[in-house]
C-alpha positions as CSV (number, residue, x, y, z in Angstrom):
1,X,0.0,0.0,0.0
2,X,1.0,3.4,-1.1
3,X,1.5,6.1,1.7
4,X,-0.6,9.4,1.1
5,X,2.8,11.6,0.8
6,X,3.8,8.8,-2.2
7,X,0.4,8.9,-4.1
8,X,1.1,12.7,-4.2
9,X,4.3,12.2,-5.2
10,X,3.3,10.3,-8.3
11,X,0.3,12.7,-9.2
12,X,2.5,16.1,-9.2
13,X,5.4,13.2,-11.0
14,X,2.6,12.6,-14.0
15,X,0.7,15.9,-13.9
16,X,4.4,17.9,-14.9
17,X,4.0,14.7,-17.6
18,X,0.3,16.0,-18.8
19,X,1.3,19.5,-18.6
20,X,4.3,19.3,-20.6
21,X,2.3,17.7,-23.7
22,X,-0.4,20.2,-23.2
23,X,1.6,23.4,-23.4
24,X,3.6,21.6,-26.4
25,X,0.6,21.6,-28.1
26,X,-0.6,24.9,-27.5
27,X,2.6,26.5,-28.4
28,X,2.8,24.1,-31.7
29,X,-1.2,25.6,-32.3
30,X,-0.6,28.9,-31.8
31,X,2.2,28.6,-33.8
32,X,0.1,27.2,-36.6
33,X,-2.4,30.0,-36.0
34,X,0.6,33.3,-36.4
35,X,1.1,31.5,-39.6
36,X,-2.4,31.1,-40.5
37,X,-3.7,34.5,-39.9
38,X,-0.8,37.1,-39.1
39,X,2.0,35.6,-41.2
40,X,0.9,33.5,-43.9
41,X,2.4,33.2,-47.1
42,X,2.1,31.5,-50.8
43,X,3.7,28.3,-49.2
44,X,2.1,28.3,-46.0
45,X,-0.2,25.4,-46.9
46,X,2.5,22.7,-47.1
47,X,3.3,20.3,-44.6
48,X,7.2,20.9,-43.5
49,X,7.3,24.0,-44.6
50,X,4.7,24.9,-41.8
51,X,6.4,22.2,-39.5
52,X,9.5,23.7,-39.4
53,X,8.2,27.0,-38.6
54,X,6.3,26.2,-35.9
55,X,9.1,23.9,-34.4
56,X,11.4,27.5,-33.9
57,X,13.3,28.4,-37.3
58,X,10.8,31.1,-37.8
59,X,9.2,33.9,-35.4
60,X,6.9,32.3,-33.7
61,X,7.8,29.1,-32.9
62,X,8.4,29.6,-29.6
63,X,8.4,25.2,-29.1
64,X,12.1,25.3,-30.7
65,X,12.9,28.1,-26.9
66,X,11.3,26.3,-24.3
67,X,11.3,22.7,-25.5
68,X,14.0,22.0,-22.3
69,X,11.7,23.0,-19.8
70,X,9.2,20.8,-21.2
71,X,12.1,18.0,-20.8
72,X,12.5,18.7,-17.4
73,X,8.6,19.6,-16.6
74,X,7.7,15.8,-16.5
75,X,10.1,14.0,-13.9
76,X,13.1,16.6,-13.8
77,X,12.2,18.1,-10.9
78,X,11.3,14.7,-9.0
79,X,14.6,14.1,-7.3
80,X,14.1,17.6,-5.2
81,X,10.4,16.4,-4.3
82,X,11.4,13.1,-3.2
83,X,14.6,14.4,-1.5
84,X,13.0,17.4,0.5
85,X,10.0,15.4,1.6
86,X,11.8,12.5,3.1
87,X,10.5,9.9,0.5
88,X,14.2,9.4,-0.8
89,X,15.3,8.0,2.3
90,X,12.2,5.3,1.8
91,X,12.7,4.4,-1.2
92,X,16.8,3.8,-0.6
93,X,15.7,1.5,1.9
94,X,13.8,-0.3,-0.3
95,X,16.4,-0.1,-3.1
96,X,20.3,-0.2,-3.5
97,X,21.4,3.3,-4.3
98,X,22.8,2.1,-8.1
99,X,19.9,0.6,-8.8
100,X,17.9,3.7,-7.5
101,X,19.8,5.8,-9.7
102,X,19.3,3.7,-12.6
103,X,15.6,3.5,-13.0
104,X,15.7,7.3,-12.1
105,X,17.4,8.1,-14.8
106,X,15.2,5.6,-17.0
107,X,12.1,6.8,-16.1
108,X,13.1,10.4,-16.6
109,X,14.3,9.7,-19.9
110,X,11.3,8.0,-21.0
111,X,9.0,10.7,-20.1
112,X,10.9,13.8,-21.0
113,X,11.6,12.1,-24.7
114,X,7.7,11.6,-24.4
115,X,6.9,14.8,-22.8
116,X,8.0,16.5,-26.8
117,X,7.5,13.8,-28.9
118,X,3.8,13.2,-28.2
119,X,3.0,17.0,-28.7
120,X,4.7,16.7,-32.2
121,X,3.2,13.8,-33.3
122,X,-0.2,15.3,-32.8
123,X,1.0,18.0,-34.6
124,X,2.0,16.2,-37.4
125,X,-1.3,14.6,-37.8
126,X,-2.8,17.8,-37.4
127,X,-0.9,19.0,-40.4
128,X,-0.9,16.0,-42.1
129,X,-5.2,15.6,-42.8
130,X,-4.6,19.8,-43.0
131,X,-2.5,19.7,-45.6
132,X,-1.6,15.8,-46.8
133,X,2.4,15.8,-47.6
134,X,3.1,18.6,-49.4
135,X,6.5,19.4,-49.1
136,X,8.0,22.7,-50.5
137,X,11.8,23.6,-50.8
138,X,12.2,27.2,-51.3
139,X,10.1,30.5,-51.2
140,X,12.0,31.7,-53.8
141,X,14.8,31.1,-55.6
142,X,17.8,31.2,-53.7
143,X,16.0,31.3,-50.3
144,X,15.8,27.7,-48.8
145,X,13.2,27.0,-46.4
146,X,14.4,23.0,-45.8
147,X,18.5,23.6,-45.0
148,X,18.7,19.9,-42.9
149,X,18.6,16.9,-45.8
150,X,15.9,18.6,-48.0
151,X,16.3,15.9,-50.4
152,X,15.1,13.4,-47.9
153,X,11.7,15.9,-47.1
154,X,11.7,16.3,-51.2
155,X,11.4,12.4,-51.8
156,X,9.8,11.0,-48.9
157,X,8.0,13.5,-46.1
158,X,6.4,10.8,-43.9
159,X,10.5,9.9,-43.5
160,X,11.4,13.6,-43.2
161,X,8.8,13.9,-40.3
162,X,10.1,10.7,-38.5
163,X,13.8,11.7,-38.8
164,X,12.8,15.0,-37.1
165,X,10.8,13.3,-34.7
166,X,13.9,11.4,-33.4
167,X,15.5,14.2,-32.8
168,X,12.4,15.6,-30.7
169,X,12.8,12.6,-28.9
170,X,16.4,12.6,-28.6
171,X,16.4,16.5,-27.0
172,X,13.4,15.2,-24.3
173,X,16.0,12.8,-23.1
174,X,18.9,14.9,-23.2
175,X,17.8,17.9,-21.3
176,X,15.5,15.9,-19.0
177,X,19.3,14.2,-18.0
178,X,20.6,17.0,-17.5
179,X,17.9,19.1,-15.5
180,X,17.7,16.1,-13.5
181,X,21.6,15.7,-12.9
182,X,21.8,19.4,-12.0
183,X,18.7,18.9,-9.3
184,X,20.8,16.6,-7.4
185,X,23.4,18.9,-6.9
186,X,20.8,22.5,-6.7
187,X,17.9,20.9,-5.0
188,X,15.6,23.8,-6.5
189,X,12.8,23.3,-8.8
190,X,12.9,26.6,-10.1
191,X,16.2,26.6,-11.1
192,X,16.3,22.7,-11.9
193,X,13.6,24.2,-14.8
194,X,15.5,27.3,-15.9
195,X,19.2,26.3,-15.9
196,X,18.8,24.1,-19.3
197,X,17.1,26.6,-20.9
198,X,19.2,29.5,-20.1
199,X,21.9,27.0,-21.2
200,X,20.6,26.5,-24.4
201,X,20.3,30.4,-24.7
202,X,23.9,31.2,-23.5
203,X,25.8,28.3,-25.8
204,X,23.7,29.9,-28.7
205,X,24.7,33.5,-28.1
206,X,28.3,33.0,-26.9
207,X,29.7,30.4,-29.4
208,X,31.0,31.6,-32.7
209,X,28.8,31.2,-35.7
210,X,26.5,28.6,-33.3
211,X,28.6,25.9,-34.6
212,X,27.8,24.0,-30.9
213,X,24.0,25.4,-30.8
214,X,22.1,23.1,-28.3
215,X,18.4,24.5,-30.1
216,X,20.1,22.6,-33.0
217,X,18.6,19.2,-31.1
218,X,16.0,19.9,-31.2
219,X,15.5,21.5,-34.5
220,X,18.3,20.7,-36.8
221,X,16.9,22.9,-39.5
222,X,17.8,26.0,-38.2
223,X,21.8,25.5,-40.4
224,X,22.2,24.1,-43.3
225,X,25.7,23.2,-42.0
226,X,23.8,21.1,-38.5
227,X,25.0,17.4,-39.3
228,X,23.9,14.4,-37.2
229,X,27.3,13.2,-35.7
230,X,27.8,17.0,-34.1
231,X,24.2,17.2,-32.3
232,X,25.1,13.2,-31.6
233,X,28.3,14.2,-30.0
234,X,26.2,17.2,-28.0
235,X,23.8,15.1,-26.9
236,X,25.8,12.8,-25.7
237,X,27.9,14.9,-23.8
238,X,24.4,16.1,-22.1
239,X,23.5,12.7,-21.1
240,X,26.7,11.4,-19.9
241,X,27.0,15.1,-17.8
242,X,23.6,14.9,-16.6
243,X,24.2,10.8,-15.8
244,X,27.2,11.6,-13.6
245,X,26.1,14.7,-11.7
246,X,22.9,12.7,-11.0
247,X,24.7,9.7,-9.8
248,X,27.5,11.3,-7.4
249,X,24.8,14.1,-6.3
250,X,22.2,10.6,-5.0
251,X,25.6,9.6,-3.0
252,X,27.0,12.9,-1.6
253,X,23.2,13.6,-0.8
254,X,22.9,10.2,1.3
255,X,25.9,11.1,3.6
């Protein structure tokens, strides 16, 4: 039997879950909307085109900012419940601390990948009985709306839309390693939230030319230069950071 404190525990650990795909949907929505009514051009009905948009290489696609909150929103922040309430001290007697650590880290993943990819497969469905498969390369000559692979959203765009769907998936996990790696170390949920994201912001300001841009993860469009062994190498770099942190902050914390 489940205490009272625990069954709270796992409502505010899958409500962050059900938020997190809700306000990825409305920002994907009203995103489709600014390019509906305040923004829309000659090429606005076609599938990636308005895809791509809405996942942050244009104005208003504000998904392709705060997608790593949304990572962490889920099970991020669950560490600094469970630790602060007592509840970590329960379930390390139930537990070894390794193995602790490892389903942690697991179940985090899991639902921060989830936490964005479920939002953007709705999306894509949305846009797919909207507009069927279109798929249009450039506004203009010379201007190219698809810089990442456009041969691949040229010839195939149910493909396209996976590839960038693994890549939704892939940032969910990254930065919902990380936030959750830093919370053993911060203990704040506030900051657990914001750190990744101001991450992202700073690595994308500060670096030269945004050769090392974590948005990039996320949306690989925004560069025609964004190949997949670079945000592979980011990524992992992420995880394994986020991995460690989490794993020596669970054994400092238990001293």
């Amino acid at each position: 039997m489940k205490t009272e404190e625990e069954n709270m525990l796992y409502i505010k650990k899958y409500s962050g879950f059900i938020i997190s795909i809700v306000i990825g949907l409305l920002l994907y929505e009203e995103a489709n909307y600014a390019y509906t009514y305040r923004a829309a051009t000659a090429y606005s009905d076609h599938m990636i085109y308005r895809l791509i948009l809405s996942m942050g290489s244009g104005s208003s696609g504000w998904n392709g900012i705060l997608f790593p909150i949304l990572a962490a929103l889920p099970m991020g922040i669950s560490y600094v419940r469970e630790y602060r309430s007592g509840y970590l001290k329960l379930r390390l007697q139930k537990m070894s601390r390794n193995r602790y650590v490892v389903v942690t880290l697991i179940q985090n993943a899991i639902l921060g990948g989830l936490g964005l990819l479920i939002p953007y497969a709705v999306y894509c469905l949305h846009l797919y009985f909207q507009y069927g498969t279109k798929a249009y390369l450039n506004i203009k000559e010379g201007e190219t709306v698809i810089m990442f692979h456009p041969e691949l959203a040229a010839s195939n765009t149910i493909a396209y839309v996976c590839l960038l769907g693994t890549f939704v998936l892939l940032a969910g996990v990254t930065f919902a390693t990380f936030a959750i790696g830093i919370s053993a170390w911060i203990k704040n949920t506030f900051l657990t939230l914001i750190l990744p994201f101001v991450l992202c912001i700073a690595m994308a300001i500060l670096i030269p030319d945004n050769r090392f841009d974590l948005l990039l993860i996320f949306t690989p469009n925004g560069y025609a230069w964004a190949s997949v062994p670079i945000i592979l190498i980011m990524s992992g770099i992420l995880i394994l950071t986020g991995s460690i942190l989490f794993a020596v902050g669970v054994k400092n914390n238990e001293k």
